[in-house]
MILUMTOR-923561 format. One record per residue (C-alpha): residue in three letters; x, y, z. Coordinates in steps of 0.1 Angstrom, whole numbers, plus 5000, padded with zeros to 4 digits. Example, Ala and Ser with C-alpha at 12.3 -4.5 7.8 and 13.67 -1.06 7.14 Angstrom:
ALA512349555078/SER513749895071/
END
This chain:
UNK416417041187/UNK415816751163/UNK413916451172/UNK414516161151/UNK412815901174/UNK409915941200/UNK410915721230/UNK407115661251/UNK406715511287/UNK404215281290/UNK402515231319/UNK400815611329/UNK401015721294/UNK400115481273/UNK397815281295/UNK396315371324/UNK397115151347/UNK399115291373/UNK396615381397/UNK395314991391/UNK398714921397/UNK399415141431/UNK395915031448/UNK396714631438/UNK400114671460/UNK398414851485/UNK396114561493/UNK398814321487/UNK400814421513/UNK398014521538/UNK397414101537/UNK400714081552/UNK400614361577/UNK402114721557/UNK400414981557/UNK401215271531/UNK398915451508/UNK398515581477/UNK400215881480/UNK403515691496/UNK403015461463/UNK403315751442/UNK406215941458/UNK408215651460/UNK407815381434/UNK406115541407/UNK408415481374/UNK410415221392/UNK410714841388/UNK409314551401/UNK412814441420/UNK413614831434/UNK410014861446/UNK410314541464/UNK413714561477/UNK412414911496/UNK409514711509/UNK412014481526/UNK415014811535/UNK412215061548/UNK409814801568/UNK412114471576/UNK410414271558/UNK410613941542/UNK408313871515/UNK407213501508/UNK408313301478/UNK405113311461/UNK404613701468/UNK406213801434/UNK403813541411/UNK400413581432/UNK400913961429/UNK401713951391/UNK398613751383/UNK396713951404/UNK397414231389/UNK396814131352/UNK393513961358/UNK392914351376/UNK394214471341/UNK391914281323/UNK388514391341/UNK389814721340/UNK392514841320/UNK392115101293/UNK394215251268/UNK395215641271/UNK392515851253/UNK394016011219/UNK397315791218/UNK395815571191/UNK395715901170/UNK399316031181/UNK400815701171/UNK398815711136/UNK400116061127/UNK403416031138/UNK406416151114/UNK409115991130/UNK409815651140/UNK408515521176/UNK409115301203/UNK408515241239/UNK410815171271/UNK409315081302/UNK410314941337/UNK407514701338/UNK408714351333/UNK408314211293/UNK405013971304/UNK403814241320/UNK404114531293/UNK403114321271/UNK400114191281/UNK398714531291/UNK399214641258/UNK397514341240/UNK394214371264/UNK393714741256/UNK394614701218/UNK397814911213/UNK398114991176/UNK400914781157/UNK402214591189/UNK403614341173/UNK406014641152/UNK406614811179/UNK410014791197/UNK409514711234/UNK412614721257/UNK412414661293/UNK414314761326/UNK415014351329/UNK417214441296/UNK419614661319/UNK421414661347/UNK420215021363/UNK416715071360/UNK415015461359/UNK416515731373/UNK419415591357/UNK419715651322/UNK420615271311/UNK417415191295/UNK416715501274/UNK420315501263/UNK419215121251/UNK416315221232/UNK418315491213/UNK421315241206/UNK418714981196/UNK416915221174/UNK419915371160/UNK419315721168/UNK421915981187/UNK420616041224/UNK420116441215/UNK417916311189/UNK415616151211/UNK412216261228/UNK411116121257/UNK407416101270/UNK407216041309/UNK404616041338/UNK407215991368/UNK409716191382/UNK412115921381/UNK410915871343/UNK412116221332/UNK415616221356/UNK416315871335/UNK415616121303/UNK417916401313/UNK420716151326/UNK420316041291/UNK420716401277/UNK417516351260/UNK414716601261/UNK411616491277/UNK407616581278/UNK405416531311/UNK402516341303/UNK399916431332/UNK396816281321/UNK396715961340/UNK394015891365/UNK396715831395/UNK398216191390/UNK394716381393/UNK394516591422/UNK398116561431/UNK400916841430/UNK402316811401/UNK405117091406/UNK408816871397/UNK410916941416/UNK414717111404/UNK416016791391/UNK413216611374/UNK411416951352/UNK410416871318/UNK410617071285/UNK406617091285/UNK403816921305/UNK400716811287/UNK397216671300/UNK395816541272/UNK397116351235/UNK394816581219/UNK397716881228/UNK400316661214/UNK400816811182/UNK400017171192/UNK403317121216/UNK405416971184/UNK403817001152/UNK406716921135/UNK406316531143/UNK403316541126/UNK403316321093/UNK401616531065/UNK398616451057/
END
């Protein structure tokens, strides 16, 4: 297969801040009396936007969440991201020697993606095509926002390569029909079971950006 445009997640694979992420709503909602974990965190919301994740919260446990829960949490979050947020180790080298044009697509809101890429320094940012899931109607699983990317970047969808940490990150690729690589090196997948189930298996899984190019060599720019 040909792959005329690399299409990365953000959050989980090229910054780790998921686990930041998954312990900040924790503690969130504990101050207003739910309970989950980590683990329900990751089965459920990983790869999913701000809007889905809360509109489970308010299905699954009847709740109604203040006004100001959306903005405190936000801000609480960033100012976690900046104490604590660190770029994925080896994507700085993956992006330098890549042969084929780029981009990223990510269900984080644009302030949000943003920002976590300025505070850990992502290479070329500001040439870098960011889309959003605020940019269409169905976020991941659904294939809306990779399909964007590909339109945007005016590449055919069986052109495409995906990079993904979630489950709901790789069904969004295959809805797509684009092929997709696992990226399992974040801090909040370690010591999980990382066997996908049917519907979300990826081409390859990898652990680290130094495997990158041993898994496709041929999206590596010649030296």
């Amino acid at each position: 297969m040909a792959t005329d445009l690399v299409i990365f997640d953000c959050d989980g694979v090229l910054i780790d801040s998921e686990i930041i992420s998954a312990k900040m709503l924790v503690a969130e909602l504990a101050r207003l009396g739910v309970t989950i974990d980590l683990d329900y965190v990751a089965r459920h919301f990983l790869g999913r936007s701000y809007p889905t994740v809360m509109q489970q919260i308010r299905e699954e446990f009847g709740l109604n969440l203040p006004e100001a829960f959306e903005e405190q949490y936000r801000n609480r979050l960033l100012a976690a991201f900046e104490r604590d947020l660190t770029i994925m180790p080896g994507i700085a080298e993956v992006i330098g020697a890549l042969a084929v044009p780029y981009c990223i697509a990510t269900s984080s809101s644009p302030r949000r993606a943003r920002r976590s890429l300025e505070i850990v320094a992502f290479p070329g940012l500001d040439e870098t095509p960011l889309f959003t899931a605020s940019m269409v109607e169905h976020g991941k699983p659904a294939p809306d926002l990779f399909l964007l990317a590909a339109e945007k970047m005016g590449v055919k969808p069986r052109d495409c390569l995906v990079i993904e940490d979630s489950l709901n990150g790789i069904r969004a690729a295959h809805a797509a029909g684009m092929e997709v690589l696992r990226f399992t090196g974040g801090t909040h997948l370690q010591g999980r079971d990382l066997t996908p189930p049917d519907d979300a298996r990826p081409a390859k899984t990898f652990d680290s950006f130094a495997r990158f190019f041993q898994i496709v060599p041929q999206l590596r720019r010649a030296p």
